[in-house]
C-alpha positions in Angstrom: -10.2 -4.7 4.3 -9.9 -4.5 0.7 -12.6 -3.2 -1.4 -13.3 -4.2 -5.2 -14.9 -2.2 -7.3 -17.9 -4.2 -7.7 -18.2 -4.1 -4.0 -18.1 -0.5 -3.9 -21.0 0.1 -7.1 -23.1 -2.6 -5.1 -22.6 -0.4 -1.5 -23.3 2.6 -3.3 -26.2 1.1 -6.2 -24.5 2.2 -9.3 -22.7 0.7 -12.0 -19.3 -0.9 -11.8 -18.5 0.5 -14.7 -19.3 4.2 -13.3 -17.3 3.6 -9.9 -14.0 2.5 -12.2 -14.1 5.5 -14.5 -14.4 7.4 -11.7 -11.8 5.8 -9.6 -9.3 5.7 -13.2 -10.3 10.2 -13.3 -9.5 10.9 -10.1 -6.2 9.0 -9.7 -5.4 10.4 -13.0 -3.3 13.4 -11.7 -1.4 11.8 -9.2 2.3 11.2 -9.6 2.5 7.7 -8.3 0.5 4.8 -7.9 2.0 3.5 -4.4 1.8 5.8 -1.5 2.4 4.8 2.2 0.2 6.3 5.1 0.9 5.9 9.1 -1.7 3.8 11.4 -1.3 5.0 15.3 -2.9 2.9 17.3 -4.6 4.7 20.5 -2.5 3.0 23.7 -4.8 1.2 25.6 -6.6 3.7 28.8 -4.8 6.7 26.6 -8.0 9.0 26.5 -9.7 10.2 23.8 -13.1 8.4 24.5 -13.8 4.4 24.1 -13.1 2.6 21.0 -16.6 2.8 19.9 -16.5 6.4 19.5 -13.1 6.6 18.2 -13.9 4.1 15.3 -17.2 6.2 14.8 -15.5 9.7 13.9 -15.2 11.1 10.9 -11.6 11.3 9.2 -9.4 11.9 6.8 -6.1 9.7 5.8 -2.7 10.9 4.7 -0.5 9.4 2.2 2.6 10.1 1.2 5.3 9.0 -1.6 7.8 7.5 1.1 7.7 5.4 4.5 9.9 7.9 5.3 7.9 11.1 4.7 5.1 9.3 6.7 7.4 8.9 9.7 8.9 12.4 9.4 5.1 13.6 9.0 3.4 11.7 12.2 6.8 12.9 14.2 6.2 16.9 13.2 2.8 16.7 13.7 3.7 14.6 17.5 1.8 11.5 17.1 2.0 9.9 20.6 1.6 6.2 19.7 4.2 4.6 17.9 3.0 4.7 14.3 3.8 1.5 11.6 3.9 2.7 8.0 2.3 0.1 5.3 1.9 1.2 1.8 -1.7 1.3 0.0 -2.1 1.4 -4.3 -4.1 5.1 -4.9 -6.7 3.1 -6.5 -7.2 1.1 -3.2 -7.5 3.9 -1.2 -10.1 5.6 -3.6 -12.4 2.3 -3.3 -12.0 2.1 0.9 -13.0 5.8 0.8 -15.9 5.0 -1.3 -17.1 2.1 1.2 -16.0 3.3 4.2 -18.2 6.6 5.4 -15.9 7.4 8.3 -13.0 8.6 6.0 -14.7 11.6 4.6 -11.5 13.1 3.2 -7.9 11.4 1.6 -4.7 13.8 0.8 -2.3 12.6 -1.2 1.2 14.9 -0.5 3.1 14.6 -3.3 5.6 16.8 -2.2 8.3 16.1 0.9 7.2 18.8 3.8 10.1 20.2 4.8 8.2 21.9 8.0 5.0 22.7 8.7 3.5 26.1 8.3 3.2 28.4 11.7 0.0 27.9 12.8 -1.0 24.7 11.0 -4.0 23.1 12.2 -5.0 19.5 11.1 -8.1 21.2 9.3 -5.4 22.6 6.6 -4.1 19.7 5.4 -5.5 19.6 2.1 -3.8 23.2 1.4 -0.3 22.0 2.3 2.3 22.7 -0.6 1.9 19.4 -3.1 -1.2 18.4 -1.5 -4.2 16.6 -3.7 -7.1 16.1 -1.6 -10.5 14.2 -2.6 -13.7 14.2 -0.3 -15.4 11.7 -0.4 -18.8 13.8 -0.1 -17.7 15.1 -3.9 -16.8 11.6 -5.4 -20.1 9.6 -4.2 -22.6 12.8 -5.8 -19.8 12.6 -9.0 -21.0 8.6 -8.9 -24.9 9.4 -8.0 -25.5 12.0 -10.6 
């Protein structure tokens, strides 16, 4: 679903002109204004709890400056599902953050990984090389203050 911005301010009762500004600041550093992120879809009886529960977790979304990189990313990091890549515009991403309380957390990677670290855990992500991260915790008390 796409979100607006007025959709957002009226989710989160504050100004549209607040959620914009803050949308327009954080997007600000970024180097690009497309990025494409990776959607595995869970094969059906393939563990992991029902549907409900899966939907329900918290989580955080990827993005990255290529299709590519998102393929190279979901096969490092073993993704069993076959994942499709679809782009998103930053601001876009921002905004479904903003409405969506299950994605508590989007990193942008503006850099290409060549491999991951020893060790990595999916709790590092935000500190990979080129990574931006924004929580969405931080942006709705930025918007509530």
């Amino acid at each position: 679903m796409q979100y607006t911005i007025d959709h957002v301010a009226n989710l989160l009762d504050v100004a549209s002109e607040d959620v914009a500004l803050l949308v327009r600041q954080v997007v600000a550093p970024l180097q690009h204004v497309r990025y494409y992120h990776y959607l595995a879809r869970p094969r059906p009886g393939g563990g992991g709890g029902d549907d409900e529960s899966r939907n329900q977790r918290p989580r955080s979304v990827l993005l990255f400056t290529s299709p590519d990189e998102a393929l190279a990313f979901a096969h490092k990091v073993r993704i069993p599902e076959t994942p499709q890549v679809r782009p998103i515009d930053r601001s876009a991403v921002v905004l479904h953050m903003l409405a969506d309380e299950r994605v508590n957390r989007v990193i942008f990677l503006e850099e290409p990984l060549e491999a991951l670290p020893p060790g990595f855990t999916r709790g590092q992500l935000g500190s990979l090389p080129g990574a931006y991260a924004l929580e969405r915790l931080d942006l709705v008390e930025r918007l509530l203050i």
